[in-house]
C-alpha positions in Angstrom: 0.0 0.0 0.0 1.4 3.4 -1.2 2.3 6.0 2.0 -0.9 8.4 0.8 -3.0 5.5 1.5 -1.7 3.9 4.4 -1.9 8.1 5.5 -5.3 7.7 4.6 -6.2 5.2 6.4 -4.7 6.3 9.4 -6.7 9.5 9.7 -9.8 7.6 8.8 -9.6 5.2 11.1 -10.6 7.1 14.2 -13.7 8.2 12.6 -14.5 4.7 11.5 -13.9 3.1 15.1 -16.2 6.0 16.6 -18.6 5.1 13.8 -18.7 2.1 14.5 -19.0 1.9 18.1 -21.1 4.6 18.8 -23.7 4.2 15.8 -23.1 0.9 13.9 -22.7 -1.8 16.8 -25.2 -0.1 19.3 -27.8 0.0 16.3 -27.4 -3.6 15.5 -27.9 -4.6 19.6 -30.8 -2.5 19.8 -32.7 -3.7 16.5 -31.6 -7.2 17.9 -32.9 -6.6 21.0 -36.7 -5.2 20.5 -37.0 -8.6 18.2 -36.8 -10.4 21.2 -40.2 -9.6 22.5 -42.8 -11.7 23.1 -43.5 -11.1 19.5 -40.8 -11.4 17.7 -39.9 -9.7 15.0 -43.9 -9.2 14.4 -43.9 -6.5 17.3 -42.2 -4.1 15.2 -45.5 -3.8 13.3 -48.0 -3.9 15.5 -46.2 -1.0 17.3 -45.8 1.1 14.6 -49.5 0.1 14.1 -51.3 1.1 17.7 -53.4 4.0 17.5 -51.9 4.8 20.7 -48.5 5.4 19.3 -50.1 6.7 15.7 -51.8 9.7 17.4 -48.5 10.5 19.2 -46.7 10.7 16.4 -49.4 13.1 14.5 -49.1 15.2 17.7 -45.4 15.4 18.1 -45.5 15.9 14.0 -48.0 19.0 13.8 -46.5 20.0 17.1 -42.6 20.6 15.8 -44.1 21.5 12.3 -45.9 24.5 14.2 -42.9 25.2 15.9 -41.1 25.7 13.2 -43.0 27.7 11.5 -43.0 30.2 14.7 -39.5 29.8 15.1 -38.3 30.8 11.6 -40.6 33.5 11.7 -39.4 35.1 15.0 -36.2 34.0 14.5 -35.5 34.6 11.3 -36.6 38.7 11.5 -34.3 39.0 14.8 -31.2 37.7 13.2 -31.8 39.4 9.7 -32.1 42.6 11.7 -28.9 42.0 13.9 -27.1 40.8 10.7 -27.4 44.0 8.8 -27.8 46.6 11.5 -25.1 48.0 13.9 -25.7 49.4 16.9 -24.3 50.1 20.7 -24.7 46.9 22.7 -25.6 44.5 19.9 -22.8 42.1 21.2 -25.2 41.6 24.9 -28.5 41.6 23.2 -27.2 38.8 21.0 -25.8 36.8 23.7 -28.9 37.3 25.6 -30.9 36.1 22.5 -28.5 33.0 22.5 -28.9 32.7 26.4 -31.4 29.6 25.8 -28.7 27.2 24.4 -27.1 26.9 28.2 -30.2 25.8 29.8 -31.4 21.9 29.5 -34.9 20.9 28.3 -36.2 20.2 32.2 -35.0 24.1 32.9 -37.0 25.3 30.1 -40.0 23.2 31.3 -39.8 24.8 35.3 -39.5 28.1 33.7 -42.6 27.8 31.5 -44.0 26.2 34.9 -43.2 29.7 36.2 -45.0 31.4 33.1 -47.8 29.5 32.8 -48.1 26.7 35.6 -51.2 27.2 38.3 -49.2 29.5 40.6 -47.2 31.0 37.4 -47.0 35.0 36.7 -49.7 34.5 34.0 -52.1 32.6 36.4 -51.4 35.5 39.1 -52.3 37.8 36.2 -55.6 36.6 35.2 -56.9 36.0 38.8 -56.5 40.0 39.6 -57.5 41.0 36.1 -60.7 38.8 36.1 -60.4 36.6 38.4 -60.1 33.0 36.1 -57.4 30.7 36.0 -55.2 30.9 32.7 -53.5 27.9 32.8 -51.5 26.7 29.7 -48.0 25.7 31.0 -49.1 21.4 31.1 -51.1 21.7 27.6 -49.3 21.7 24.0 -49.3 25.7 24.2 -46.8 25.0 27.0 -44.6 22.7 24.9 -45.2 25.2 22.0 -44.1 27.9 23.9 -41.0 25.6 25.4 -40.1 24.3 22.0 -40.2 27.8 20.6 -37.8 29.2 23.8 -35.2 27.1 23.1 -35.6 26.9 19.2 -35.6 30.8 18.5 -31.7 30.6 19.7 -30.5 28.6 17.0 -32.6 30.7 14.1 -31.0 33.7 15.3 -27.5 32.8 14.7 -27.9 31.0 11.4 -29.8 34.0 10.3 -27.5 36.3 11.9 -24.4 34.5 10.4 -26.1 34.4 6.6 -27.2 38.3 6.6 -23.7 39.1 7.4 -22.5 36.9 4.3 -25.3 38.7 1.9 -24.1 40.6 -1.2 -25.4 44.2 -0.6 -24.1 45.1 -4.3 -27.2 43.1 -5.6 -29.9 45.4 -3.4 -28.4 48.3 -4.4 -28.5 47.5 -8.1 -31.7 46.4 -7.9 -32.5 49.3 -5.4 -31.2 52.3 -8.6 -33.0 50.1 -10.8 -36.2 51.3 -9.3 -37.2 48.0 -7.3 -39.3 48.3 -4.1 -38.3 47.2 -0.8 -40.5 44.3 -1.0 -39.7 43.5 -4.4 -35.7 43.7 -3.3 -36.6 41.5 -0.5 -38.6 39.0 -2.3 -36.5 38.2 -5.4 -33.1 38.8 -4.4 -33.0 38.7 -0.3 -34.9 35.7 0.4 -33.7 33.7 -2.0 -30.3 34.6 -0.7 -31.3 33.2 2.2 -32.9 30.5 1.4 -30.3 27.5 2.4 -29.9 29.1 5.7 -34.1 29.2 6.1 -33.8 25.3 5.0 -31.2 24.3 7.5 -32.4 26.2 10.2 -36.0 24.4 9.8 -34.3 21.3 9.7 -32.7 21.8 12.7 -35.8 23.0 14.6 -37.8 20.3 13.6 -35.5 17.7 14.1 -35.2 19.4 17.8 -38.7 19.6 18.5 -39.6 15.9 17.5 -37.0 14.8 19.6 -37.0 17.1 23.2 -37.0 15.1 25.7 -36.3 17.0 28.8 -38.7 19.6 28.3 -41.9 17.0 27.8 -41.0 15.6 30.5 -41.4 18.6 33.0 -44.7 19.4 30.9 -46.6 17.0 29.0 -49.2 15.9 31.0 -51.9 17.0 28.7 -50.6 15.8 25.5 -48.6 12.8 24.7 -45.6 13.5 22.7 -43.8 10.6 21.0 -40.5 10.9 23.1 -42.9 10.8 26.2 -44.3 7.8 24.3 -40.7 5.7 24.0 -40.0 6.5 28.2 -43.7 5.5 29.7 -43.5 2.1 27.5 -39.9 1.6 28.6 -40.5 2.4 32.2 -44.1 1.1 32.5 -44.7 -2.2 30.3 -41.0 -2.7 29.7 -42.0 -3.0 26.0 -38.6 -3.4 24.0 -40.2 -4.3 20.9 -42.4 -0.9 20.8 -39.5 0.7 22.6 -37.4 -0.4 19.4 -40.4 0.4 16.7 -40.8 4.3 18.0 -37.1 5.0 18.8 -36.6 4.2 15.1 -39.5 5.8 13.8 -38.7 8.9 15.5 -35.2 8.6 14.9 -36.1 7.9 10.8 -38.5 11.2 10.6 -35.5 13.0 12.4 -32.9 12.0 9.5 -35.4 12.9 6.5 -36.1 16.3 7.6 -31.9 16.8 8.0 -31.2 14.8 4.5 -34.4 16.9 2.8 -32.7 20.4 4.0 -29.1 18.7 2.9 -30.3 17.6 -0.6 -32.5 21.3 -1.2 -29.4 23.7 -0.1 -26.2 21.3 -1.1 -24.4 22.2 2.1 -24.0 20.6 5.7 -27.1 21.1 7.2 -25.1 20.9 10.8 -22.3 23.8 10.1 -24.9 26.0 9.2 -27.0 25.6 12.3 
């Protein structure tokens, strides 16, 4: 073997032992593993196929799709407004934008407790206003609001990054040419902007499917699919369903991050 390729090999093989023992071999024991139900192989399917597990999926689905939406929206203005505006302290309210990242799920989920729970500063609010409970912190508006919290965050910088990298020369051409704001924004902005939009959704959704931590401080009005995977692991000790919605969610996760890869041609990952 020629020194390039025994060089070649060398540097690859780190990544290949971590890929392989991280990913490859703990795969292979779980799939294993939830065949060895009192079903077999056959539990797989009827897993997938309870309506149990069906309408948590739908939730958890519409649920990050929602969040998405908000969280490109919200995020997407705030970091296309840092990215091509300078002012006096925009280093702190960035970092305070970003604060979110630091905290875990469960954090999030006390401090929407805080917001929203029965003795939260919204539930305080409404019982001196008009004297009703406004309680919203254990329904899917609290998870929405959750998901959104720590979501926003990671908008903001992709945004942020990819207003800084846009080509001004274009708006100002187009600007002289007797274009509108909108018109500049529509046809040349946005679609400058477009693979960060994409990757940043990606990223959101694949998030929000996933959260754990927070769904666990607040879903007790609404069954998320994560929830789903810990009650029938800690409950019925169900490897086989276990197994069936781990991959499942784990499969919706990946073609949201391969869609956004094969629609902006970059690493979805470095540009979150």
């Amino acid at each position: 073997m020629a020194p390039s390729r025994l060089r070649l090999a060398g540097l690859a093989l780190p990544a290949v032992l971590v890929f392989l023992g991280f990913f490859v071999v703990p795969f292979g024991i779980f799939l294993h593993v939830g065949g060895q139900g009192a079903h077999g192989w056959a539990g797989y399917a009827l897993a997938l196929g309870d309506a149990r597990h069906l309408q948590s999926l739908l939730a958890t689905f519409v649920l990050s799709v929602l969040v998405t939406l908000a969280t490109l929206v919200v995020g997407g203005i705030c970091g296309l407004f840092l990215g091509r505006h300078e002012f006096p302290g925009q280093g702190l309210l960035v970092s305070i934008l970003t604060l979110p990242l630091a905290f875990p799920g469960v954090v999030v989920g006390f401090m929407i407790i805080m917001l929203g729970g029965r003795q939260g500063l919204v539930t305080q609010l409404s019982l001196a206003l008009h004297g009703g409970r406004i309680v919203f912190a254990y329904s899917v508006w609290g998870l929405f609001f959750g998901y959104l919290y720590f979501s926003i965050p990671r908008v903001v910088l992709t945004m942020l990054a990819a207003a800084r990298g846009l080509d001004t020369a274009l708006e100002e051409a187009a600007r002289s040419l007797g274009a509108k704001p909108f018109e500049i924004f529509r046809d040349i902005t946005l679609p400058a902007l477009r693979p960060a939009l994409v990757s940043a959704a990606a990223l959101t959704f694949a998030t929000s499917m996933g959260a754990f931590g927070t769904a666990f401080t607040l879903a007790t009005r609404v069954t998320v699919l994560p929830m789903m995977i810990y009650t029938d692991f800690t409950l019925t000790t169900d490897l086989s369903s276990v197994a069936a919605l781990s991959l499942l969610l784990g499969l919706v996760s990946w073609a949201a991050l391969f869609l956004a890869r094969s629609l902006t041609g970059a690493g979805v990952a470095a540009s979150g």
